[in-house]
Residue frames relative to the residue before (quaternion, step in Angstrom):
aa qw qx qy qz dx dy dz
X 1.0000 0.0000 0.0000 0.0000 0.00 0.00 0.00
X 0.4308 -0.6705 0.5027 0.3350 3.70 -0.76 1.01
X 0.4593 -0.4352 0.6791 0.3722 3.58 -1.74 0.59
X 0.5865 -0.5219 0.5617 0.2610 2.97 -2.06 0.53
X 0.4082 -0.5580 0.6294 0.3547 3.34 -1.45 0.98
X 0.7692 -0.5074 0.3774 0.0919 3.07 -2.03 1.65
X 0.6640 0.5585 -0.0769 0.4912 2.97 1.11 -1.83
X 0.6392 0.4850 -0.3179 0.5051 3.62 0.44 -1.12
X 0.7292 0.4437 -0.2882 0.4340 3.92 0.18 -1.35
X 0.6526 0.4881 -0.3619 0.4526 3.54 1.05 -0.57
X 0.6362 0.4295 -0.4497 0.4567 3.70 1.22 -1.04
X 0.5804 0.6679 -0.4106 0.2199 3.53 0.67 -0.90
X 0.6159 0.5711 -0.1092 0.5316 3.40 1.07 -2.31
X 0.5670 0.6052 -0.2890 0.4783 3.88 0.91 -0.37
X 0.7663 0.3200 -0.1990 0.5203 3.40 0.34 -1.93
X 0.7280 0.4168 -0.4117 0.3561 3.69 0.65 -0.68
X 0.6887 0.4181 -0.4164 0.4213 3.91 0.82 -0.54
X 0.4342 0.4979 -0.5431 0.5182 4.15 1.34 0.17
X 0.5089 0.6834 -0.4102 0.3253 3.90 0.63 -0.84
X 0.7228 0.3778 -0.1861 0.5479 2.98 0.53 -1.82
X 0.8200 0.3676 -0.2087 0.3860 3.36 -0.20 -0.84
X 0.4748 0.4503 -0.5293 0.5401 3.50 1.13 0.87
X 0.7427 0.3550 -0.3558 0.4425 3.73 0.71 -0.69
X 0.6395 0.5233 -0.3839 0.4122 3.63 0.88 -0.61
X 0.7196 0.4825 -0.3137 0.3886 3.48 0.96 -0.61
X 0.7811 0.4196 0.0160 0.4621 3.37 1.17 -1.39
X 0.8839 0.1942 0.0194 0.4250 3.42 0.66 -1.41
X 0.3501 0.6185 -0.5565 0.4304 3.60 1.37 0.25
X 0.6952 0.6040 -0.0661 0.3841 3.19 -0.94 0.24
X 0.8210 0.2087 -0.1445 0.5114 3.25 -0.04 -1.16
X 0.7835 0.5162 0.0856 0.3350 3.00 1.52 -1.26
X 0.2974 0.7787 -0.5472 -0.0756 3.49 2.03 -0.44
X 0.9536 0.1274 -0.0641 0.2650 3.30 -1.12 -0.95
X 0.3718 -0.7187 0.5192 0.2749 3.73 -0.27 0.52
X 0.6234 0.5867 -0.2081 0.4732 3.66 1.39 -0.44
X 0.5326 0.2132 -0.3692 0.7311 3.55 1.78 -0.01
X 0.9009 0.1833 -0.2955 0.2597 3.94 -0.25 0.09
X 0.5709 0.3926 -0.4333 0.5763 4.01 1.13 0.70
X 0.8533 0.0237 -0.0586 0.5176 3.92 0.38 -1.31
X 0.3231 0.5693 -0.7355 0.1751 2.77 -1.12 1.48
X 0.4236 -0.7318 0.5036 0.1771 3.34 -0.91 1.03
X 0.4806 -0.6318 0.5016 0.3439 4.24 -0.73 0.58
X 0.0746 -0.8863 0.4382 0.1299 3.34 -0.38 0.91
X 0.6987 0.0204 0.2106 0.6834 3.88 1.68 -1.48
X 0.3737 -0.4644 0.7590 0.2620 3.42 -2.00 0.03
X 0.2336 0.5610 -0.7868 -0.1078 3.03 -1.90 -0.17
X 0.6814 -0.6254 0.2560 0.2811 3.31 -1.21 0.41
X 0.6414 -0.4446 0.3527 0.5162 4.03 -0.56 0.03
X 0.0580 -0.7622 0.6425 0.0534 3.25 -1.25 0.55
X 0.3647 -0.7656 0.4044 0.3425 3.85 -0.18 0.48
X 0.5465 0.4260 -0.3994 0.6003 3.32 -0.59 1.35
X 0.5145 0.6208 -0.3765 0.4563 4.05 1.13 -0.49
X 0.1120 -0.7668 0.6039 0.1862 3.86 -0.96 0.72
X 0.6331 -0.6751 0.3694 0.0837 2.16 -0.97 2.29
X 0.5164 0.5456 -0.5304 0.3928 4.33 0.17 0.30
X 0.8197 0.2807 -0.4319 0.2505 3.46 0.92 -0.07
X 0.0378 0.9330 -0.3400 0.1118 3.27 1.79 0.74
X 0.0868 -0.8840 0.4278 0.1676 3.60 0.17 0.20
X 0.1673 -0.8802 0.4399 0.0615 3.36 0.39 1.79
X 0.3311 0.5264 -0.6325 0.4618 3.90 0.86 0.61
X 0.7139 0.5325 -0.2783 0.3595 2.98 0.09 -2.03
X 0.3089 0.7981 -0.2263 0.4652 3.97 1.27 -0.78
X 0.7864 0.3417 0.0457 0.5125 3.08 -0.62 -1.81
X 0.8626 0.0899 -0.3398 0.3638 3.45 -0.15 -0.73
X 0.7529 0.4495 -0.3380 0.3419 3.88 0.76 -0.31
X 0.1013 -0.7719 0.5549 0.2930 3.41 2.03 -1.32
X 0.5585 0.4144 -0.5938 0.4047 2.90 0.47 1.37
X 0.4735 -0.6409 0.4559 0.3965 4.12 -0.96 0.59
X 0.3423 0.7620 -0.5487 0.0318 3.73 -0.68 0.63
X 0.5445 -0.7103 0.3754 0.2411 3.72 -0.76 1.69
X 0.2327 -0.6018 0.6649 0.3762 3.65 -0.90 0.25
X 0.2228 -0.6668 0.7038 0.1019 3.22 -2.16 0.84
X 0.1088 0.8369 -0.5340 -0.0500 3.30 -1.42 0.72
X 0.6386 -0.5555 0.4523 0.2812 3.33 -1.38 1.01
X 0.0544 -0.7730 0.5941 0.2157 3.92 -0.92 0.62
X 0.7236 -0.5108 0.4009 0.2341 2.57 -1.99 0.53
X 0.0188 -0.8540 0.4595 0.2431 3.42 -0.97 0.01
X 0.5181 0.5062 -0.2375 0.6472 3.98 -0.25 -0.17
X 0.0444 0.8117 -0.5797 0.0563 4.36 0.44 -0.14
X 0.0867 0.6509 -0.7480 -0.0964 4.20 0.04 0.45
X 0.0119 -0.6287 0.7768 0.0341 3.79 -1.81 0.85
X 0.0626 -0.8308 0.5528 0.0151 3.00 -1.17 1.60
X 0.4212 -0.7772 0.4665 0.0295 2.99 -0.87 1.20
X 0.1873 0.8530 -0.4489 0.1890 3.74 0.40 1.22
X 0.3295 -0.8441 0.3883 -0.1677 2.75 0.14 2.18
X 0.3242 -0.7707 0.5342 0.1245 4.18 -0.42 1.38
X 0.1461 -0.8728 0.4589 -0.0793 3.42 0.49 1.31
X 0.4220 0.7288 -0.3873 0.3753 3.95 1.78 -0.24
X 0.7675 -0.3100 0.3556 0.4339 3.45 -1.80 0.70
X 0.6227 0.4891 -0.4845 0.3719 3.68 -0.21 -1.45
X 0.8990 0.2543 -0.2726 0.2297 3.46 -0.23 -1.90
X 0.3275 0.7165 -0.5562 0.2645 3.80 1.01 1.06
X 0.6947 0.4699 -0.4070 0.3619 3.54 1.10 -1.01
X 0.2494 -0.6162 0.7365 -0.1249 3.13 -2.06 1.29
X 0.3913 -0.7548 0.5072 -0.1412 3.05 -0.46 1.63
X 0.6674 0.0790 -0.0215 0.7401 3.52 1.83 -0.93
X 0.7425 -0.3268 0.3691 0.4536 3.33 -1.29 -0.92
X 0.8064 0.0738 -0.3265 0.4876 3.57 0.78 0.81
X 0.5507 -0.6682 0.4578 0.2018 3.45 -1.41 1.39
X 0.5639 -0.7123 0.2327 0.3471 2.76 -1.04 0.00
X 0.4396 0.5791 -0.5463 0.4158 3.39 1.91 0.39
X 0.4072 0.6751 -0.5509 0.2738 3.68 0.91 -0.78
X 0.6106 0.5575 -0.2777 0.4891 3.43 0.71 -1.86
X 0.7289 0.3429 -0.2926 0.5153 3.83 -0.36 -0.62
X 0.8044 0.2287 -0.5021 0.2202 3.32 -0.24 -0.54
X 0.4663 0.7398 -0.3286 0.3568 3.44 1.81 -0.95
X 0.6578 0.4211 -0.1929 0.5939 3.58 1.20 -1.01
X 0.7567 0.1134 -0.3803 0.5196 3.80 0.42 0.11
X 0.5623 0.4443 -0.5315 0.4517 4.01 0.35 0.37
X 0.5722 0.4964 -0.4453 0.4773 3.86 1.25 -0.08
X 0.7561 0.3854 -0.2446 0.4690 3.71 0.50 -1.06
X 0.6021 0.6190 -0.3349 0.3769 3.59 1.20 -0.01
X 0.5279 0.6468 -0.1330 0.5341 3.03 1.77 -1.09
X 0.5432 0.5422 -0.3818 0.5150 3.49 0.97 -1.09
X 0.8646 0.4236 -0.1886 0.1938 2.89 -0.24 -2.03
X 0.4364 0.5810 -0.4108 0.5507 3.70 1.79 -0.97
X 0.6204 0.6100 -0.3535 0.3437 3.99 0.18 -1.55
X 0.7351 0.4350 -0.1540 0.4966 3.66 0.85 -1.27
X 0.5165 -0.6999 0.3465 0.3512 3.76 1.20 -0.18
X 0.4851 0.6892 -0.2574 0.4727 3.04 1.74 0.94
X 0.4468 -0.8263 0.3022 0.1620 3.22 -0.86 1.22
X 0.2649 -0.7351 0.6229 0.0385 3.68 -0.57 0.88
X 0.0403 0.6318 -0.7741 -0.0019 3.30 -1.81 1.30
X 0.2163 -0.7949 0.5582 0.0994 3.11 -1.94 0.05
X 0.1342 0.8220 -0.5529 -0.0228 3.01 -1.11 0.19
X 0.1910 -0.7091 0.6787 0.0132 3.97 -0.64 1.25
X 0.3533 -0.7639 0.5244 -0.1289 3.30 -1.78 1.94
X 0.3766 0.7363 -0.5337 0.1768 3.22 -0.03 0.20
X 0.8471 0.0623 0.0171 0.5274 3.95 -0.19 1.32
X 0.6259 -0.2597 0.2318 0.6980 3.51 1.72 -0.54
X 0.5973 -0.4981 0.4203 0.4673 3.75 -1.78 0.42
X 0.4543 -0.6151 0.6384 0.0879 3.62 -1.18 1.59
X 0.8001 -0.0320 0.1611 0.5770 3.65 0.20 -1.27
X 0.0414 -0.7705 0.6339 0.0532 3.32 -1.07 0.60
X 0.0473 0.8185 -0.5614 -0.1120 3.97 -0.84 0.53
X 0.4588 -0.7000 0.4221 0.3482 3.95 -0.42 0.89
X 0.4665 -0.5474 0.4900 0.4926 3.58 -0.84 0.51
X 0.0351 -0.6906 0.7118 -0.1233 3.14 -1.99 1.48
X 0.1957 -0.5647 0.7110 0.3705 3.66 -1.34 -0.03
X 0.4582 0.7363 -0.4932 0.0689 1.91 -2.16 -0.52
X 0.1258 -0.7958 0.3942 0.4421 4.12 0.83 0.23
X 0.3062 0.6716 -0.5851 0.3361 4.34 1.35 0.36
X 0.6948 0.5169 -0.3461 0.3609 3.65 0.66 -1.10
X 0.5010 0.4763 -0.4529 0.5630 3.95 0.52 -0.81
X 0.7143 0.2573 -0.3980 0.5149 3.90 -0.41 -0.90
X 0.6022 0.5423 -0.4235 0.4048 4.08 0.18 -0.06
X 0.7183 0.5028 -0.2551 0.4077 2.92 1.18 -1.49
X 0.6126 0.5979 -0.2425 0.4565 3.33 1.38 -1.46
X 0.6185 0.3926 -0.4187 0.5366 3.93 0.88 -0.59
X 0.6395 0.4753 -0.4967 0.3441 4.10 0.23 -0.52
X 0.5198 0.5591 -0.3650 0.5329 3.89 1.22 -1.38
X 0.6990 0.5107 -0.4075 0.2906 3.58 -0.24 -1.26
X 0.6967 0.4030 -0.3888 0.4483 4.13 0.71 -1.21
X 0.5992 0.5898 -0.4608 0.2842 3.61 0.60 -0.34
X 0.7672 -0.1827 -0.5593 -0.2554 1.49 -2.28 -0.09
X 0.6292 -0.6332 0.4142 0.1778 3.60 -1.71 -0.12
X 0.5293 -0.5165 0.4432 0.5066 3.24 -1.34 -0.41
X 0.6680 0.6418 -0.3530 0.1316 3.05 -1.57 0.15
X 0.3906 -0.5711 0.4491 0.5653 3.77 -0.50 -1.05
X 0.5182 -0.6303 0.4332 0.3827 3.30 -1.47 -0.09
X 0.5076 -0.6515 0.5537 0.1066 3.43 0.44 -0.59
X 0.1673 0.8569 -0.4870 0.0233 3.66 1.40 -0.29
X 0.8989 0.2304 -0.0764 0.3647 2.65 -0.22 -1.52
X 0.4314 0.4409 -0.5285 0.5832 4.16 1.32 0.88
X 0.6427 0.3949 -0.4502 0.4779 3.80 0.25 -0.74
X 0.5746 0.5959 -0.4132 0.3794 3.92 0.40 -0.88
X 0.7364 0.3802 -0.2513 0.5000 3.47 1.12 -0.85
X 0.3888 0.5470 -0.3962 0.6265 3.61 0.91 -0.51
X 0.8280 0.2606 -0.2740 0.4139 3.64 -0.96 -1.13
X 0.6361 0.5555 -0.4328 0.3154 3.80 0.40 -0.56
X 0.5710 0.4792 -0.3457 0.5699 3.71 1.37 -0.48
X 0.7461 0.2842 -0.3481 0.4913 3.93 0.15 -0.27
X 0.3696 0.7412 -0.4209 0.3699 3.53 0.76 -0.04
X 0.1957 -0.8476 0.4728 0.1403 3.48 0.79 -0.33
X 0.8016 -0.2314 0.2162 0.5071 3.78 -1.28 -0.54
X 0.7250 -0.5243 0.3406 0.2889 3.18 -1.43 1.28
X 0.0792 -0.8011 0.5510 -0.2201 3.30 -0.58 1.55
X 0.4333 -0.6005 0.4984 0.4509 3.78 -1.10 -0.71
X 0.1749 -0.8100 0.5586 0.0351 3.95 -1.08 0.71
X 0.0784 -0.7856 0.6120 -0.0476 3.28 -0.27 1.56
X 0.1451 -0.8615 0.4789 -0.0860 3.40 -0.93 1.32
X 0.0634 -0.7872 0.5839 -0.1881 3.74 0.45 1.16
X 0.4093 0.5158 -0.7171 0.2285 3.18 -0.95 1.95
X 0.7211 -0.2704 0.4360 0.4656 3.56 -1.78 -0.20
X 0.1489 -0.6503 0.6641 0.3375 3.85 0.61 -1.59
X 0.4639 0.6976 -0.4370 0.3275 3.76 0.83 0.44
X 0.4011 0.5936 -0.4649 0.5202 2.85 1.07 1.98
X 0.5031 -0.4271 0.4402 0.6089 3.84 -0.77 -0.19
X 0.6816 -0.5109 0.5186 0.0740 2.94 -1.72 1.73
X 0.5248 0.6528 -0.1764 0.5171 4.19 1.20 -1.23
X 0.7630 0.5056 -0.1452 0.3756 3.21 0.30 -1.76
X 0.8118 0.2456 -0.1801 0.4983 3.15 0.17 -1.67
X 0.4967 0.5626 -0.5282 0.3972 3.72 0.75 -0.02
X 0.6052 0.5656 -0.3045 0.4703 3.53 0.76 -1.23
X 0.7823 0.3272 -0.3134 0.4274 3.40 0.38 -1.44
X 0.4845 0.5997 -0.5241 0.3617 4.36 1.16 -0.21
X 0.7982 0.4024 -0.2668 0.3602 3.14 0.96 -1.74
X 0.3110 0.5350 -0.5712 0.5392 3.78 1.19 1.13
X 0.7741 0.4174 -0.3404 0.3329 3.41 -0.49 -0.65
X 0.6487 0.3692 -0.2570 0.6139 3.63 1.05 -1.22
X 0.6069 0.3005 -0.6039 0.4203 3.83 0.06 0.27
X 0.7014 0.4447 -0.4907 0.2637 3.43 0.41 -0.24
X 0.4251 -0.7626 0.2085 0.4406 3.58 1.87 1.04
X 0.1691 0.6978 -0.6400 0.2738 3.59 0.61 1.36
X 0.5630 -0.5387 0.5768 0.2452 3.33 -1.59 0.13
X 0.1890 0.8238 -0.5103 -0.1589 3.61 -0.02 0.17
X 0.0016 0.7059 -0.6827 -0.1888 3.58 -1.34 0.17
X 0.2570 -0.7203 0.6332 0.1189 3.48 -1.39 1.39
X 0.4664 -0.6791 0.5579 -0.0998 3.03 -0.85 1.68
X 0.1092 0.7551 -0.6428 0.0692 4.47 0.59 0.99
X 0.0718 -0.6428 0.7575 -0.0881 3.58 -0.60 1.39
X 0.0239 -0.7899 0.5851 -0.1822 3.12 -1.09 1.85
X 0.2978 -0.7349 0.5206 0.3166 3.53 -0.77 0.11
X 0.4479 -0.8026 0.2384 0.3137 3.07 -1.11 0.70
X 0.4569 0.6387 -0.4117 0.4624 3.11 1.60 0.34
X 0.6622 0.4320 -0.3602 0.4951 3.64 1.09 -0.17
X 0.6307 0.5258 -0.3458 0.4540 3.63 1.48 0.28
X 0.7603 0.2498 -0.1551 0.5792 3.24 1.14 -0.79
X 0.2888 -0.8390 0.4395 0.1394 3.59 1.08 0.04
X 0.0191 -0.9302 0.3125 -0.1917 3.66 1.45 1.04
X 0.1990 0.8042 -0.3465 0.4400 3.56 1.85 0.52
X 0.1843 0.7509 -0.6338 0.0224 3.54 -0.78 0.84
X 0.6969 0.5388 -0.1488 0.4494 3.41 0.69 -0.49
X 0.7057 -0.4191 0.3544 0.4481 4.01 -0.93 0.65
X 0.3669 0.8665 -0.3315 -0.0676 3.82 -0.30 -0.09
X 0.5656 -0.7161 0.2927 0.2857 3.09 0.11 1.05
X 0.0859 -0.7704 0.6021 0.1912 4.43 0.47 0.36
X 0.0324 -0.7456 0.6349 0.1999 3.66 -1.03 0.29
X 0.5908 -0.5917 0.4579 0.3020 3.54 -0.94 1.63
X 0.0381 -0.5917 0.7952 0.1270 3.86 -1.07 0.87
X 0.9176 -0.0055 -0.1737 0.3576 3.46 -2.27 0.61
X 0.7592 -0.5217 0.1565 0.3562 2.74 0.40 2.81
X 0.2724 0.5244 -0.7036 0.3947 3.66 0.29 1.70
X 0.5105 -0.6265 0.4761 0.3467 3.56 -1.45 -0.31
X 0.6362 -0.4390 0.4464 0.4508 3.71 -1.20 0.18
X 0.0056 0.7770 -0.6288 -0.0295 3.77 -1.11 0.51
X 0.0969 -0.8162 0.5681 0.0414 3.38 -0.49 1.00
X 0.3435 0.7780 -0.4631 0.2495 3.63 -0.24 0.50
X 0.4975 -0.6274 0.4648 0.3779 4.02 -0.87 0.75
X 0.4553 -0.7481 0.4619 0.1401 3.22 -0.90 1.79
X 0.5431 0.6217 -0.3908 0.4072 4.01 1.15 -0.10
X 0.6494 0.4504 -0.3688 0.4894 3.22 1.20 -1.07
X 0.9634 -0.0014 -0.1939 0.1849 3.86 0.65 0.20
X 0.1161 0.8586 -0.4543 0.2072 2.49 1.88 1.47
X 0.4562 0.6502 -0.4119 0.4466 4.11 1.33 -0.06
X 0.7941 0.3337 -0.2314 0.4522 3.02 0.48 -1.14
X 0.5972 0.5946 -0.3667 0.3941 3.51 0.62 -0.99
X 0.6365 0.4890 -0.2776 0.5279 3.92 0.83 -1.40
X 0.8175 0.4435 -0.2486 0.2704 3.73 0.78 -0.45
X 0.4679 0.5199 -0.3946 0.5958 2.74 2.00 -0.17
X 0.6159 0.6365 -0.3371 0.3190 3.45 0.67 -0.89
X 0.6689 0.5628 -0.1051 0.4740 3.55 1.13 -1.08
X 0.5602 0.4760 -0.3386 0.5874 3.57 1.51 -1.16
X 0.7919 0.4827 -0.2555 0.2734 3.49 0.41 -1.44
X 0.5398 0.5602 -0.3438 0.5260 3.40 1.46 -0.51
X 0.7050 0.5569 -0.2214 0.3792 3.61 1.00 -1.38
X 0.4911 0.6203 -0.4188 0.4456 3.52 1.27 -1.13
X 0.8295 0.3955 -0.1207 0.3755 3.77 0.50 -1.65
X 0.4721 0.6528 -0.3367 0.4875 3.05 1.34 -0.06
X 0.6405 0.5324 -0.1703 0.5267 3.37 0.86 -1.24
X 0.6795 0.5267 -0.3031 0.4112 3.51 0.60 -1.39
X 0.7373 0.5427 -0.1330 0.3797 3.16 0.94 -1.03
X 0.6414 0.4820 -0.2075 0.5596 3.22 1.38 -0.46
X 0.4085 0.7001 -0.2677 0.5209 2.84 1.51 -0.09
X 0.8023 0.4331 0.0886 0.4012 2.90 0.71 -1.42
X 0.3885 -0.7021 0.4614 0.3785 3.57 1.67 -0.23
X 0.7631 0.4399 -0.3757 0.2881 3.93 1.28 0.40
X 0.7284 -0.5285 0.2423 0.3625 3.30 -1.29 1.53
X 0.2242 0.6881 -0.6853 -0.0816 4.13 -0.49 -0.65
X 0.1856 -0.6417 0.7365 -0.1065 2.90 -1.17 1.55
X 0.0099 0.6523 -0.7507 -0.1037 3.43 -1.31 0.73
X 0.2510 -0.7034 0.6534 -0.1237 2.69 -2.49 1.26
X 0.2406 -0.8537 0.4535 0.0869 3.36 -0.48 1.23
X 0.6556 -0.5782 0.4251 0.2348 3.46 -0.99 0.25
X 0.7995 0.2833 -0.0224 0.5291 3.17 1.64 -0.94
X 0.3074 0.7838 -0.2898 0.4551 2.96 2.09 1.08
X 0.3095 -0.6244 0.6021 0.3897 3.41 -1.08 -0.38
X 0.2523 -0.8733 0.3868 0.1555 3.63 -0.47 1.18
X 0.6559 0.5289 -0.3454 0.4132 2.99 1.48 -0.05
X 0.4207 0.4864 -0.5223 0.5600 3.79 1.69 -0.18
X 0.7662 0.5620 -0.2663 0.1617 3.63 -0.01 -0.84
X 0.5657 0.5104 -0.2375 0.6025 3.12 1.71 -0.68
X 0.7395 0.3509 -0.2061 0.5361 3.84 0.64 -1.12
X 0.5738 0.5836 -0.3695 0.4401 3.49 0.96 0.36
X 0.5589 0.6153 -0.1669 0.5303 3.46 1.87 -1.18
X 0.8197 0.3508 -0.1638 0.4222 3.08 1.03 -1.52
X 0.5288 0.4330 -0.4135 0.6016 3.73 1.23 -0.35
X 0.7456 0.3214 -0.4559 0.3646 3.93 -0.03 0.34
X 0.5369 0.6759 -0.3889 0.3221 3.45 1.70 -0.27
X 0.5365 0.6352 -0.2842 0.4773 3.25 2.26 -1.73
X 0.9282 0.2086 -0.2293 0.2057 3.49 0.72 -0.73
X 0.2968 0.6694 -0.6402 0.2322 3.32 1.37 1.26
């Protein structure tokens, strides 16, 4: 039997002590139970009562009766959070000292960690051309180190495919759960919408997770520079001023197209930079999620 590779146990022993120390630092707390703030299912009204906290006021309900009445819901128990991680060429480039899978896994080995912590069960799967690794939803805190060895071989060559693996993964996905998705979206904009609005019919929560560099947000290029094509594009050399307009606008439609779709759709998209602090950013998502 080969000896582990050095390198791997170190990425691994990494992603899981950033884990911890995204929830201990940021999200304890803000955040107890993913089962009072991702799966709970609407269940009734009943009317205000004085002493009721007023966030769960239902201001439709409001508008059409003018009268104050609270929404009520049934939790979930047993919670599966999957973690389905864009593991393709694109999400290697790093602009600084962290890529942009770094960014994804750090953000799903943090929200995985939570959810194991609460007594909840976490699966995975990472994409790149088709499902690379796949782990069934499990407890336990053994899985996160499982989870942290699947993240660690990545990422690969190739494209991802989002939105075909989205379909693929929506059949093994299993009973109605919470779906955390962490790619570039450097795919047709169509597709992966198509392949989201698979997963949420299969009545999952999703949240889409756009992990971006920030050099692909602010495009910060002055000089001649030579782009090199990731998942089998060509090299382009050409002066980044003459289309740092256009480029930021395609960039913005394409982000916006999925945005929309998704709202559409009743799903969260959160974007995440590379040159962020991921732990304000995640516990910042999730304390505004507790208080829709």
């Amino acid at each position: 039997m080969p000896l582990p590779d050095p390198m791997v146990l170190a990425r691994v022993d990494r992603l899981e002590l950033e884990a911890r120390q995204f929830v201990e630092g940021y999200l304890a707390g803000r955040h107890r139970s993913p089962r009072h703030g991702f799966a709970v299912e609407f269940a009734q009204h009943r009317e205000y009562a004085p002493g009721d906290d007023i966030k769960h006021i239902d201001w439709k309900v409001y508008g059409r009766t003018e009268r104050f009445h609270l929404k009520q819901y049934e939790q979930e128990t047993n919670l599966v959070a999957w973690m389905l991680v864009d593991a393709s060429d694109s999400m290697k480039y790093a602009s600084g000292t962290r890529s942009k899978y770094d960014l994804a896994c750090g953000a799903a080995a943090a929200l995985a960690f939570l959810t194991l912590q609460q007594a909840d069960s976490v699966g995975l799967a990472t994409l790149a051309g088709g499902i690379r690794a796949y782990l069934r939803g499990s407890g336990g805190m053994n899985q996160l180190r499982e989870a942290c060895r699947a993240l660690a071989d990545g990422p690969y060559t190739g494209p991802a495919n989002l939105g075909r693996n989205l379909h693929e993964l929506a059949g093994r996905t299993g009973r109605r759960g919470i779906v955390f998705v962490f790619s570039d979206l450097l795919d047709d904009a169509q597709e992966i919408l198509t392949g989201l609005q698979h997963i949420r019919y299969q009545k999952h929560d999703v949240v889409l997770f756009h992990t971006c560099d920030g050099a692909e947000i602010d495009f910060p290029f002055r000089h001649m520079t030579l782009f090199k094509g990731l998942e089998e594009l060509p090299e382009i050399l050409t002066d980044p001023i003459g289309v740092r307009e256009s480029y930021l606008k395609a960039f913005e439609e394409h982000a916006a197209a999925i945005q929309d779709g998704c709202r559409g759709m009743e799903i969260d998209y959160v974007r995440l930079r590379t040159d962020a602090d991921l732990g304000h950013d995640l516990a910042a998502y999730l304390q505004k999620r507790l208080g829709k």
